[in-house]
PQR file of N, CA, C, O and H, with PARSE charges and radii, in Angstrom:
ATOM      1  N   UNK A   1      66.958  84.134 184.983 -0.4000 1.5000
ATOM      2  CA  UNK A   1      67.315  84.866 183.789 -0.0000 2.0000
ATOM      3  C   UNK A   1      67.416  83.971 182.568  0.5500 1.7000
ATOM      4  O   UNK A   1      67.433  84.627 181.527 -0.5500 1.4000
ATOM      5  N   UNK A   2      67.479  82.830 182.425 -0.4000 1.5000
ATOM      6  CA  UNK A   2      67.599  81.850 181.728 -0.0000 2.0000
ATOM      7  C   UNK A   2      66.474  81.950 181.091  0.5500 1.7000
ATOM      8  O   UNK A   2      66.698  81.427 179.999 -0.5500 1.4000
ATOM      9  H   UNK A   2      67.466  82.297 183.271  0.4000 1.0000
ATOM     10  N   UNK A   3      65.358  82.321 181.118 -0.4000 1.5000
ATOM     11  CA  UNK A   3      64.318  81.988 180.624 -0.0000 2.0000
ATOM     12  C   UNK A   3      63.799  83.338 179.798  0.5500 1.7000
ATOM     13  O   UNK A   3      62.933  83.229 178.931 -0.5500 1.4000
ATOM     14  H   UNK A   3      65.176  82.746 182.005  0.4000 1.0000
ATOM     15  N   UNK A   4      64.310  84.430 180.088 -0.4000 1.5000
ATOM     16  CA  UNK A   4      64.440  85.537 179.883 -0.0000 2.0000
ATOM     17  C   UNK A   4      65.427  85.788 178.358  0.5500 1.7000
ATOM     18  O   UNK A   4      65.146  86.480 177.380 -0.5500 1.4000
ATOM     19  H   UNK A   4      65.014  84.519 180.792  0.4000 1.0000
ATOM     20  N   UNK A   5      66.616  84.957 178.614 -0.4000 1.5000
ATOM     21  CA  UNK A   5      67.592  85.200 177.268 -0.0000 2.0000
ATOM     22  C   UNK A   5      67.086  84.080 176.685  0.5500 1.7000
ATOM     23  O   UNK A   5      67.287  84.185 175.475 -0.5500 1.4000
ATOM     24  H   UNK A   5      66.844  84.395 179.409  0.4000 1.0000
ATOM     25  N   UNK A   6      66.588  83.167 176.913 -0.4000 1.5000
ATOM     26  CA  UNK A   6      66.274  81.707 176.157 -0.0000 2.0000
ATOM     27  C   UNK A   6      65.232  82.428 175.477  0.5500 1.7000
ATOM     28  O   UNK A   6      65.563  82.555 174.298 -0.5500 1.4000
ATOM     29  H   UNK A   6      66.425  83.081 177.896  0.4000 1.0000
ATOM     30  N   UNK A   7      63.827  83.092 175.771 -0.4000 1.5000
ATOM     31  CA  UNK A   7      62.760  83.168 175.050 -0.0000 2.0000
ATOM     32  C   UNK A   7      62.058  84.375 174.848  0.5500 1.7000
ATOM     33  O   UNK A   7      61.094  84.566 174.105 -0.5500 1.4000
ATOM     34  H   UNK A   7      63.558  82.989 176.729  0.4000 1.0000
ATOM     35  N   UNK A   8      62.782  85.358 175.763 -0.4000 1.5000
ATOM     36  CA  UNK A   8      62.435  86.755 175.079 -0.0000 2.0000
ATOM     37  C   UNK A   8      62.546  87.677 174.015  0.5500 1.7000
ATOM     38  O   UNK A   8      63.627  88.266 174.045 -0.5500 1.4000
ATOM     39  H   UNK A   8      63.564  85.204 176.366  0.4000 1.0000
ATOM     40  N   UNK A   9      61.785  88.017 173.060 -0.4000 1.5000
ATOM     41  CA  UNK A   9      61.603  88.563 171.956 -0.0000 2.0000
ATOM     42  C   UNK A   9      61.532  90.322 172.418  0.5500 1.7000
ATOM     43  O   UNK A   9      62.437  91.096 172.109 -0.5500 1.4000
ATOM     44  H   UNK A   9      60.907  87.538 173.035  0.4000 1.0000
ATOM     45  N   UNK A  10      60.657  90.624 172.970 -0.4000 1.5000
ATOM     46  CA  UNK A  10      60.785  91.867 173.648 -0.0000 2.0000
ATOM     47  C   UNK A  10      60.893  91.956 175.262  0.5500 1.7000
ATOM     48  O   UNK A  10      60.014  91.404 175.925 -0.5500 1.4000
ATOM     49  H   UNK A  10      59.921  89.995 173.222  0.4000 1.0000
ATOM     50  N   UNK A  11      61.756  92.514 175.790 -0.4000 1.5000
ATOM     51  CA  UNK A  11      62.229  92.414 176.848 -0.0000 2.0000
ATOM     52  C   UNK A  11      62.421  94.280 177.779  0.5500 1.7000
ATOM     53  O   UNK A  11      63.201  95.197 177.519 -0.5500 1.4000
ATOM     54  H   UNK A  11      62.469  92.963 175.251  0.4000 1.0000
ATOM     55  N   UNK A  12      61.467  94.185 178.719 -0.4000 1.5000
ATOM     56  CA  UNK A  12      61.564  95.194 179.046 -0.0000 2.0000
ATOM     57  C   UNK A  12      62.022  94.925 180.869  0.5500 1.7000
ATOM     58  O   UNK A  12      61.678  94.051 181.666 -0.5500 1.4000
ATOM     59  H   UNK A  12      60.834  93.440 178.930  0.4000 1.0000
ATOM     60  N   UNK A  13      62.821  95.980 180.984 -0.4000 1.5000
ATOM     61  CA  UNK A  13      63.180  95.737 182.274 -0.0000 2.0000
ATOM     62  C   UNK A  13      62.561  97.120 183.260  0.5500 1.7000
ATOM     63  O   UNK A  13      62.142  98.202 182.850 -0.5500 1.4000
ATOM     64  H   UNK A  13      63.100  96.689 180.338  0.4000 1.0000
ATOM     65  N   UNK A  14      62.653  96.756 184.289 -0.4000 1.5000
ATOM     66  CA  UNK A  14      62.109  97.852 185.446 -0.0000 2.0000
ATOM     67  C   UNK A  14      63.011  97.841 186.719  0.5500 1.7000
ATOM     68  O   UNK A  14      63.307  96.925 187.486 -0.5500 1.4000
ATOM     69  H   UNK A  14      62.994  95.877 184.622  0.4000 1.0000
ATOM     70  N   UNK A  15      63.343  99.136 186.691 -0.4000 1.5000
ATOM     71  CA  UNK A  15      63.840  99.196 187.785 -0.0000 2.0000
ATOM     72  C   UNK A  15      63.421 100.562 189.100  0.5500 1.7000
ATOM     73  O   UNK A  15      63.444 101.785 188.964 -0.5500 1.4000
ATOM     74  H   UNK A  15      63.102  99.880 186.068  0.4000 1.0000
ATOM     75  N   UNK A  16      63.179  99.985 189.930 -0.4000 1.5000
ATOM     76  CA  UNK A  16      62.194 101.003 190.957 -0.0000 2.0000
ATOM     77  C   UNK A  16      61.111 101.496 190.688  0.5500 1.7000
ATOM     78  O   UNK A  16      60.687 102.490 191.278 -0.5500 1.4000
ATOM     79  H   UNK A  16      63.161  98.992 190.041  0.4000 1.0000
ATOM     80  N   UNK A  17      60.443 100.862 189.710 -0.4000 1.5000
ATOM     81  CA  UNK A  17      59.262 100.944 189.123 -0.0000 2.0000
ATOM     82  C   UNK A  17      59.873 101.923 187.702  0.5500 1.7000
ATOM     83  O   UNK A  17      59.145 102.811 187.259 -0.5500 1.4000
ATOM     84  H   UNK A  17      60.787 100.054 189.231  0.4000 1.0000
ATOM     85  N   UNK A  18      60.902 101.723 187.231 -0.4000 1.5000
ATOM     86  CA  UNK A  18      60.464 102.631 185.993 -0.0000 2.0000
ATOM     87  C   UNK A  18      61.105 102.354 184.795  0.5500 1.7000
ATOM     88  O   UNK A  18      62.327 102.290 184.929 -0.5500 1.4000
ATOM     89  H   UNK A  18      61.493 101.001 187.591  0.4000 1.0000
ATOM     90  N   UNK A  19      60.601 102.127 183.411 -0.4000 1.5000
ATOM     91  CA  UNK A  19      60.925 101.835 182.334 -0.0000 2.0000
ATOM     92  C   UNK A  19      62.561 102.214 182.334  0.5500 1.7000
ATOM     93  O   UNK A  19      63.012 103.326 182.058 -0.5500 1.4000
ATOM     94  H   UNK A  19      59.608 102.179 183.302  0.4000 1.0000
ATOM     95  N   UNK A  20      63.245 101.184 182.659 -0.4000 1.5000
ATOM     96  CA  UNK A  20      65.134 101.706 182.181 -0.0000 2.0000
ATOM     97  C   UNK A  20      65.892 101.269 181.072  0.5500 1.7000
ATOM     98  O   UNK A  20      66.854 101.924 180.671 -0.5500 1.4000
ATOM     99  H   UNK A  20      62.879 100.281 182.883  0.4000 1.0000
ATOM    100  N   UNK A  21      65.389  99.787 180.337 -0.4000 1.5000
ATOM    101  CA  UNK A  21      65.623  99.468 179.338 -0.0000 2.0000
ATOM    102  C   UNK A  21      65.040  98.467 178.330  0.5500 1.7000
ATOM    103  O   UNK A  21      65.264  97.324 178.726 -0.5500 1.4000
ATOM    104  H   UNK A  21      64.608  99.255 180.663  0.4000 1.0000
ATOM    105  N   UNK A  22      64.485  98.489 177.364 -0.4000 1.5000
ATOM    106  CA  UNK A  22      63.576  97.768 175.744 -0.0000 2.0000
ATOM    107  C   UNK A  22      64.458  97.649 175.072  0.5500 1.7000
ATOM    108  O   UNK A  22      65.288  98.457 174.656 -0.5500 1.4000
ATOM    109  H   UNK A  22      64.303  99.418 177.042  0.4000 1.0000
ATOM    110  N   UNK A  23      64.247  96.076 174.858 -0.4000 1.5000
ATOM    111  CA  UNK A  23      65.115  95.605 173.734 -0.0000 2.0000
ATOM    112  C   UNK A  23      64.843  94.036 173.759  0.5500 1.7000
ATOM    113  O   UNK A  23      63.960  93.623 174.511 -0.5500 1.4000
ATOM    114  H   UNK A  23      63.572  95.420 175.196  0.4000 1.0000
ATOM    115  N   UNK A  24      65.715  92.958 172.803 -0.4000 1.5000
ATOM    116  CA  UNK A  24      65.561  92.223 172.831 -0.0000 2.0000
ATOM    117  C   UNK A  24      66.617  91.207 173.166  0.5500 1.7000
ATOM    118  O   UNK A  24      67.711  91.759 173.287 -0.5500 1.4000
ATOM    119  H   UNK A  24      66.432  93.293 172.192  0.4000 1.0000
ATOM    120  N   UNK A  25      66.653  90.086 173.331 -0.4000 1.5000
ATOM    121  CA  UNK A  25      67.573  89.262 173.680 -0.0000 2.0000
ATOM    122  C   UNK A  25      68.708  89.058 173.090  0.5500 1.7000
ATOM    123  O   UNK A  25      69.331  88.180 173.687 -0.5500 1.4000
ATOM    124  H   UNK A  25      65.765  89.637 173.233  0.4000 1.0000
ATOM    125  N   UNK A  26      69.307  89.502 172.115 -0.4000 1.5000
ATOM    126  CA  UNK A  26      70.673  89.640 171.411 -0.0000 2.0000
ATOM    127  C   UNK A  26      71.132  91.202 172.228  0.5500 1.7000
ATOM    128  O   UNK A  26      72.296  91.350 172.601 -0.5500 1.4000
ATOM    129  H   UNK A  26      68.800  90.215 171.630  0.4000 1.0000
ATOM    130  N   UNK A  27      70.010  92.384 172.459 -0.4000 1.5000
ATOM    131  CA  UNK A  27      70.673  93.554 172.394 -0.0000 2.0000
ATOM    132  C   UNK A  27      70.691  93.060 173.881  0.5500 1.7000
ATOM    133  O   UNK A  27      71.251  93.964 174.501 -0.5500 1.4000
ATOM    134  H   UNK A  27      69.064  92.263 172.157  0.4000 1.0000
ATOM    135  N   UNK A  28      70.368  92.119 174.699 -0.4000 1.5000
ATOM    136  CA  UNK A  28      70.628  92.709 176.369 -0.0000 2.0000
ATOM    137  C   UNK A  28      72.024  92.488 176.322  0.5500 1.7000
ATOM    138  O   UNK A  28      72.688  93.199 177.076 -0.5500 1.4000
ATOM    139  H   UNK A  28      69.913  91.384 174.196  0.4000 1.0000
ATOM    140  N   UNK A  29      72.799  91.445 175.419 -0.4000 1.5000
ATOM    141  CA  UNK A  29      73.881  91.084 175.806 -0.0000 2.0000
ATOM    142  C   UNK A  29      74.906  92.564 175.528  0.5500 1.7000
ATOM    143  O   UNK A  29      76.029  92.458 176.020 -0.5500 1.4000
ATOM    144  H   UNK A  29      72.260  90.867 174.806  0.4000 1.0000
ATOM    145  N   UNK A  30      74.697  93.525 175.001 -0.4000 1.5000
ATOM    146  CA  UNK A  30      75.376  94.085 174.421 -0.0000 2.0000
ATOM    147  C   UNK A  30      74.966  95.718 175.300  0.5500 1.7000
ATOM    148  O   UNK A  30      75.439  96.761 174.848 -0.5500 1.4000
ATOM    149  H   UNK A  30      73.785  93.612 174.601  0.4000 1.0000
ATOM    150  N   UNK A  31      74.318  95.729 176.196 -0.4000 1.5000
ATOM    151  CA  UNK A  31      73.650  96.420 177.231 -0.0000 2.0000
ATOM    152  C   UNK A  31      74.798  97.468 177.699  0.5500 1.7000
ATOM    153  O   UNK A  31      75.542  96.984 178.552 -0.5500 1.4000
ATOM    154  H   UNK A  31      73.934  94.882 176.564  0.4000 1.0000
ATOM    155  N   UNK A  32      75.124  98.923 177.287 -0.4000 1.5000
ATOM    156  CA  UNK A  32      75.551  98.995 178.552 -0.0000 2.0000
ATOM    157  C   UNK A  32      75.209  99.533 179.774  0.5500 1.7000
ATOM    158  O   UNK A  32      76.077 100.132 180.408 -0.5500 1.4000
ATOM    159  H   UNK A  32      74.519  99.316 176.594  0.4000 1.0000
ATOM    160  N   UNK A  33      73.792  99.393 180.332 -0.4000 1.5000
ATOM    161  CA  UNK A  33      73.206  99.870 181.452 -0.0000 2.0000
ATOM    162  C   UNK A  33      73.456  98.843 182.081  0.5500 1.7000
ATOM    163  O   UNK A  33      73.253  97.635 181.960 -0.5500 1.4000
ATOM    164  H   UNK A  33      73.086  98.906 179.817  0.4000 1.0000
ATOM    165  N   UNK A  34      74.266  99.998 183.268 -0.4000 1.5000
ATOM    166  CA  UNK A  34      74.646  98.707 184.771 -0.0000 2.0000
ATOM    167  C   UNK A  34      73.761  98.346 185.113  0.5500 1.7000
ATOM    168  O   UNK A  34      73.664  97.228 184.606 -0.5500 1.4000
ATOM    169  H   UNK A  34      74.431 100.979 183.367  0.4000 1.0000
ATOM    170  N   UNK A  35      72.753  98.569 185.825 -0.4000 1.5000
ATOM    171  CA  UNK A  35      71.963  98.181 186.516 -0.0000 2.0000
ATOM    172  C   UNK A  35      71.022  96.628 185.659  0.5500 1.7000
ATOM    173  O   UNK A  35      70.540  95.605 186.146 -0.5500 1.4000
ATOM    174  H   UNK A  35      72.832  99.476 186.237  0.4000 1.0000
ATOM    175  N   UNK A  36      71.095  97.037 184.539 -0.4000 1.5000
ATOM    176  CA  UNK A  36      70.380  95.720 183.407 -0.0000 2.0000
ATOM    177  C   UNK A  36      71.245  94.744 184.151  0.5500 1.7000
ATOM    178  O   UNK A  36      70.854  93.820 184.865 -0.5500 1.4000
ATOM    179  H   UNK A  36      71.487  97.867 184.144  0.4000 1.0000
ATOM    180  N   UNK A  37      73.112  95.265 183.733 -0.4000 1.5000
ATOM    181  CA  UNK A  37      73.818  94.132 183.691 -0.0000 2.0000
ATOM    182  C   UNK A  37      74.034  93.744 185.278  0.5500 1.7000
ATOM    183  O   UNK A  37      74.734  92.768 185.549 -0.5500 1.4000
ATOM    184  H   UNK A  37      73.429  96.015 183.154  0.4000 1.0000
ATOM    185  N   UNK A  38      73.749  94.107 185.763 -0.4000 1.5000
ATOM    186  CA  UNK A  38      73.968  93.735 186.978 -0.0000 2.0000
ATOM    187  C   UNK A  38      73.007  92.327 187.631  0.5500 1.7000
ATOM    188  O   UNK A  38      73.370  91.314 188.230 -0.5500 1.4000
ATOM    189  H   UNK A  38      73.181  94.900 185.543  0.4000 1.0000
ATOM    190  N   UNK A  39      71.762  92.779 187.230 -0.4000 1.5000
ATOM    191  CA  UNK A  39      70.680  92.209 187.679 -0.0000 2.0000
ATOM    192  C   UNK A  39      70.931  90.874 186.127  0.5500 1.7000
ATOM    193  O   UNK A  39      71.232  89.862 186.759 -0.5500 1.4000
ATOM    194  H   UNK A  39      71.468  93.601 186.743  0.4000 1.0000
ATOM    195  N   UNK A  40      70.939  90.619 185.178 -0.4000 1.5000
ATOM    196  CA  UNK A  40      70.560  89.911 184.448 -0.0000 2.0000
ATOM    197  C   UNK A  40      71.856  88.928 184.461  0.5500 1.7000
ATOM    198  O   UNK A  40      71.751  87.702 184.507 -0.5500 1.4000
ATOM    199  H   UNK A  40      70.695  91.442 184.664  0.4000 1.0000
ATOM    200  N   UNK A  41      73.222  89.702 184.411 -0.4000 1.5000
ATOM    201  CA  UNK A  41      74.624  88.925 184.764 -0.0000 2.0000
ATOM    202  C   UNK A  41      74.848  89.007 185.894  0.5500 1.7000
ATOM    203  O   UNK A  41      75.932  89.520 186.172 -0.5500 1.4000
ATOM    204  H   UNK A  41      73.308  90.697 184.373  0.4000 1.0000
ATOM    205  N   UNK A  42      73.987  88.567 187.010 -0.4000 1.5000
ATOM    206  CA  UNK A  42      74.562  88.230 188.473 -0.0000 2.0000
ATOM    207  C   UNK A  42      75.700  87.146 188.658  0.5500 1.7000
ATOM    208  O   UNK A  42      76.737  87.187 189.320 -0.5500 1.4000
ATOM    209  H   UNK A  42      73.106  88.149 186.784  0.4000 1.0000
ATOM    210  N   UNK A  43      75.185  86.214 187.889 -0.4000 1.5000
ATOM    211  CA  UNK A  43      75.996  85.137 188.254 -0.0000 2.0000
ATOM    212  C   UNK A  43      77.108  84.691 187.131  0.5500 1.7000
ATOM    213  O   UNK A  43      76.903  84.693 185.918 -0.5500 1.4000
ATOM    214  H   UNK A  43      74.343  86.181 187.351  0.4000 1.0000
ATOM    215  N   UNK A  44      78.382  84.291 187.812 -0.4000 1.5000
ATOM    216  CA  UNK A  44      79.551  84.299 187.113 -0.0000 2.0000
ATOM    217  C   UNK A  44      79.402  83.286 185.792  0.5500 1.7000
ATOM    218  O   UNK A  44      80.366  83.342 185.028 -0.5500 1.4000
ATOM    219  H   UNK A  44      78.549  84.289 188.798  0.4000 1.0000
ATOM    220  N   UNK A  45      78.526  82.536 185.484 -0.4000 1.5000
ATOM    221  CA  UNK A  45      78.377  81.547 184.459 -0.0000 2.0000
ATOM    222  C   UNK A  45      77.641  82.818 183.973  0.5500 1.7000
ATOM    223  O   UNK A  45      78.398  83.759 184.209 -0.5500 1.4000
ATOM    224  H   UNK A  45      77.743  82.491 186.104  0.4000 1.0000
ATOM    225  N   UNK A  46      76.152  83.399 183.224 -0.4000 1.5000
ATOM    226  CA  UNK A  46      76.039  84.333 182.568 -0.0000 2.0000
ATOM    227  C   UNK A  46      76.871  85.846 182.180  0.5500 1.7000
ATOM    228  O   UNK A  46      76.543  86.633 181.291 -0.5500 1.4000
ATOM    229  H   UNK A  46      75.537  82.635 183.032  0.4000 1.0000
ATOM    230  N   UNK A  47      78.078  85.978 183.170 -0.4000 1.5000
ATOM    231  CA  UNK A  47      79.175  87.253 183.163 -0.0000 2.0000
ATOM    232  C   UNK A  47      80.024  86.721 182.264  0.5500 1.7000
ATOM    233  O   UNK A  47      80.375  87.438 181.326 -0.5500 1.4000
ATOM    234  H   UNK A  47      78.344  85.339 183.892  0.4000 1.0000
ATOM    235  N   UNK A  48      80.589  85.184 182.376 -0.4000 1.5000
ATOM    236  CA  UNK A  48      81.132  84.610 181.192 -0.0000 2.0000
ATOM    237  C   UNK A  48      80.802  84.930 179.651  0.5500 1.7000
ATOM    238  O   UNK A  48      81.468  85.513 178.797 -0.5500 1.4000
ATOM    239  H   UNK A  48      80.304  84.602 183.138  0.4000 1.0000
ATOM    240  N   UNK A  49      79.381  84.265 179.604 -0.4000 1.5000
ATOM    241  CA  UNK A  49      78.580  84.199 178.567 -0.0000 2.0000
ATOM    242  C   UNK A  49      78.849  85.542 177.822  0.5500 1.7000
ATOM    243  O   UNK A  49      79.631  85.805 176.908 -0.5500 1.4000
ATOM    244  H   UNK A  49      78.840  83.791 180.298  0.4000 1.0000
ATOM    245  N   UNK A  50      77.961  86.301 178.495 -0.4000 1.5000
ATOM    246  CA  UNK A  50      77.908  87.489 178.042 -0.0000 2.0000
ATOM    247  C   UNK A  50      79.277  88.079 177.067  0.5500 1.7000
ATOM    248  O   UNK A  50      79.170  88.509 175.918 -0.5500 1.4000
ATOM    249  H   UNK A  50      77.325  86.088 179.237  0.4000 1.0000
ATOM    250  N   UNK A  51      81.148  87.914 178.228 -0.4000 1.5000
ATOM    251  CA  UNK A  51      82.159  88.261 177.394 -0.0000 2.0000
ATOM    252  C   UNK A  51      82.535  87.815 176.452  0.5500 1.7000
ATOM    253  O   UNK A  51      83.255  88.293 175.576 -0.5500 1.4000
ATOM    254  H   UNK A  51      81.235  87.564 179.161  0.4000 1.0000
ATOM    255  N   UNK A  52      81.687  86.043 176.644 -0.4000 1.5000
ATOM    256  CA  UNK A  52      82.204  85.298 175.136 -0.0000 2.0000
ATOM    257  C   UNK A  52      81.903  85.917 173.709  0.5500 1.7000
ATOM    258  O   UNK A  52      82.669  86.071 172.759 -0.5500 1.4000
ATOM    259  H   UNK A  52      81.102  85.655 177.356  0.4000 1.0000
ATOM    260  N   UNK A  53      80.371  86.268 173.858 -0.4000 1.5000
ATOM    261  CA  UNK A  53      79.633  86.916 173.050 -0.0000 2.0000
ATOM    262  C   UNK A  53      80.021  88.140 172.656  0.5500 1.7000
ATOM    263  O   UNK A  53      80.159  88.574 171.512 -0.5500 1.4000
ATOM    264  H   UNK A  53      79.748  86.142 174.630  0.4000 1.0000
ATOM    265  N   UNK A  54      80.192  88.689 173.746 -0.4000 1.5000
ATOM    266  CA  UNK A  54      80.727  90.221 173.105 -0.0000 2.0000
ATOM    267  C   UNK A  54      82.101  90.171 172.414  0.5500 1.7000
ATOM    268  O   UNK A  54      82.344  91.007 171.544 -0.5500 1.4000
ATOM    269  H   UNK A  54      80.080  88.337 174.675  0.4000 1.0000
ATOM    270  N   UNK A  55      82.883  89.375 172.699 -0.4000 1.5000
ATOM    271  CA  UNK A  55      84.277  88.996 172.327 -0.0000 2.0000
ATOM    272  C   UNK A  55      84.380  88.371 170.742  0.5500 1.7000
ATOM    273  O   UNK A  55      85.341  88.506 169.985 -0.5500 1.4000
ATOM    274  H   UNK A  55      82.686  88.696 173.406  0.4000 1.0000
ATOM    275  N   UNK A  56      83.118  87.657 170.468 -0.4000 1.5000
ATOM    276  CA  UNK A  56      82.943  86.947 168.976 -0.0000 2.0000
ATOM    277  C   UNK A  56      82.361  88.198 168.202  0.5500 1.7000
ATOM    278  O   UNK A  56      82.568  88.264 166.990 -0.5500 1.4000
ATOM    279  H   UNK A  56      82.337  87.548 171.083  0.4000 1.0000
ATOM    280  N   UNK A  57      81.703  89.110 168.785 -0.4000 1.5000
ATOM    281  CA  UNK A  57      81.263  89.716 167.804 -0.0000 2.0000
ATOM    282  C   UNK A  57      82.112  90.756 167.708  0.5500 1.7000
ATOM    283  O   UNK A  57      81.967  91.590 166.814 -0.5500 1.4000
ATOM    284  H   UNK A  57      81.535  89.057 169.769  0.4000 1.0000
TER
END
């Protein structure tokens, strides 16, 4: 996922084959589709991230 928030401009995700969410790398953080956040904040260092961010803004 690192490479995904580092350099994606448009960012589309799929889930079970089907368009669930478009957007770009500022809006994933701000996502609220579970399934995005689930899969993109798996791991407890990006679940951090993510609250820092949402917390500054």
């Amino acid at each position: 996922m690192n490479s995904v928030l580092g350099i994606g401009e448009n960012i589309v995700f799929l889930n079970k084959g089907h368009k669930e969410w478009v957007g770009d790398m500022t809006q994933i953080y701000r996502s609220d589709n579970q399934a995005l956040t689930d899969f993109v904040f798996a791991t407890d260092l990006f679940r951090q991230v993510r609250i820092y961010l949402n917390d500054k803004n």
